[in-house]
C-alpha positions as CSV (number, residue, x, y, z in Angstrom):
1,X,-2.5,-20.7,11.7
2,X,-5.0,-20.6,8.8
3,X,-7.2,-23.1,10.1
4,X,-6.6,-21.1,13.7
5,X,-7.9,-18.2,11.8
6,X,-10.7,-20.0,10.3
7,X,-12.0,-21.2,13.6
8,X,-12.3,-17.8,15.6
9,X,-13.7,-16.6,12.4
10,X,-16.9,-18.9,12.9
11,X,-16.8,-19.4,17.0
12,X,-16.3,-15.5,17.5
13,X,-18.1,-14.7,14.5
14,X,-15.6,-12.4,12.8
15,X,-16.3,-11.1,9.4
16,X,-12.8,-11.6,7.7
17,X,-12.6,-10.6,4.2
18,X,-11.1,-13.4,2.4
19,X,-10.6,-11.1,-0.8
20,X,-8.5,-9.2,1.3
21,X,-6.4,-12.1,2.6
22,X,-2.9,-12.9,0.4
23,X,0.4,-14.2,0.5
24,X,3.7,-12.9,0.5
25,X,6.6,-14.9,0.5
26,X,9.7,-13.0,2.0
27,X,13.5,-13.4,2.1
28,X,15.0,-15.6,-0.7
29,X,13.1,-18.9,0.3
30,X,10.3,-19.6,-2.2
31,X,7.4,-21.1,-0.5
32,X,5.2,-23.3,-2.5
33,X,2.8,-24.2,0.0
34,X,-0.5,-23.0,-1.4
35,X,-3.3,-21.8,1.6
36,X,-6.8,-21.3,1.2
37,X,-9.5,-20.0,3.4
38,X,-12.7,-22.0,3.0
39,X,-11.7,-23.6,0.2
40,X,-10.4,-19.8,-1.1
41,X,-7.1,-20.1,-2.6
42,X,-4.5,-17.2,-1.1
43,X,-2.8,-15.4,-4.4
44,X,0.6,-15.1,-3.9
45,X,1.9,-11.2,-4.6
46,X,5.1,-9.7,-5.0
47,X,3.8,-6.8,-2.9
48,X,1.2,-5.9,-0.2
49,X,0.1,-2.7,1.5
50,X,0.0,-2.9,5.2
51,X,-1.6,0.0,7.7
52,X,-0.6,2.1,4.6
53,X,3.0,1.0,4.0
54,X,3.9,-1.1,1.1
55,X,5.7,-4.2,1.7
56,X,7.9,-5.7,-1.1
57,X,9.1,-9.6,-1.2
58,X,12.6,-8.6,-0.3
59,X,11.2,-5.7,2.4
60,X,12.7,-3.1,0.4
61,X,11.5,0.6,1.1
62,X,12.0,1.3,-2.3
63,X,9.0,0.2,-4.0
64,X,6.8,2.9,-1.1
65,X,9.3,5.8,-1.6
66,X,8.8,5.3,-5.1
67,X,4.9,5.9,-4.8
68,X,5.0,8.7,-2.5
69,X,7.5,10.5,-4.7
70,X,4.3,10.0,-7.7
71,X,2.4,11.2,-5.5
72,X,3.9,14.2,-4.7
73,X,4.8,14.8,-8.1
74,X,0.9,14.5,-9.2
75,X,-0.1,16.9,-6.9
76,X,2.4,19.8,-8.0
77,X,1.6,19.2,-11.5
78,X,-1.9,19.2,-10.8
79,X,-0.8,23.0,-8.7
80,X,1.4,23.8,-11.3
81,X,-1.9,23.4,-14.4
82,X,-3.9,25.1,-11.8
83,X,-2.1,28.7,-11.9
84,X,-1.4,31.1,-14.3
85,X,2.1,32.2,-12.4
86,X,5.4,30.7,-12.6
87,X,6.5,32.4,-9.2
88,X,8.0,28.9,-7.4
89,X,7.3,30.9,-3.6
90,X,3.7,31.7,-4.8
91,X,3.5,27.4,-6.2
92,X,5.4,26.4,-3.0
93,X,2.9,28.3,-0.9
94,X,-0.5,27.0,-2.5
95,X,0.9,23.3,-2.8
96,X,1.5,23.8,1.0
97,X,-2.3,25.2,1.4
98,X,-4.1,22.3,-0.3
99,X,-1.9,19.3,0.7
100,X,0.0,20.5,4.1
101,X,3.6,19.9,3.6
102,X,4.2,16.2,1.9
103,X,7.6,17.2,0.7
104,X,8.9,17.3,4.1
């Protein structure tokens, strides 16, 4: 597959960013095969994100819930520094304004 890969890279003449490019072993097998793109080692990570989504070793949602919920939470504290008033309709409604409705 790598070598595959390699190949269109150079007869199609694909720009593939190797530094980019990594390995995630998933389920409970440990792989110990170690690829390399032009002589580029692969590093092997625990986690990867993918179109957005971050993929854990074990495919767990819990690692990208976790990270949207900091997310979220940074932006209301950054709403909540940002005002004088306490009023939770009035901070509901600008956190809506600026950032659409994450919390839903």
């Amino acid at each position: 597959m790598i070598q595959m890969l390699r190949s269109c890279n150079v007869a199609d003449e694909w720009q593939i960013s190797i530094n980019k490019c990594c390995l995630l072993n998933t389920g409970r097998a440990i792989c110990d095969t170690y690829l390399n793109i032009n002589g580029s080692p692969l590093p092997v990570v625990e986690s990867v994100r993918d179109l957005g989504v971050l993929v854990m070793q074990n495919l767990s949602p819990s690692l990208h819930a976790s990270n949207i919920v900091a997310k979220a939470n940074q932006r209301a504290a950054a709403i909540y520094r940002a005002f004088t008033s306490r009023d939770i309709t009035l901070l509901l409604r600008q956190l809506r304004a600026y950032y659409g409705r994450p919390m839903e």
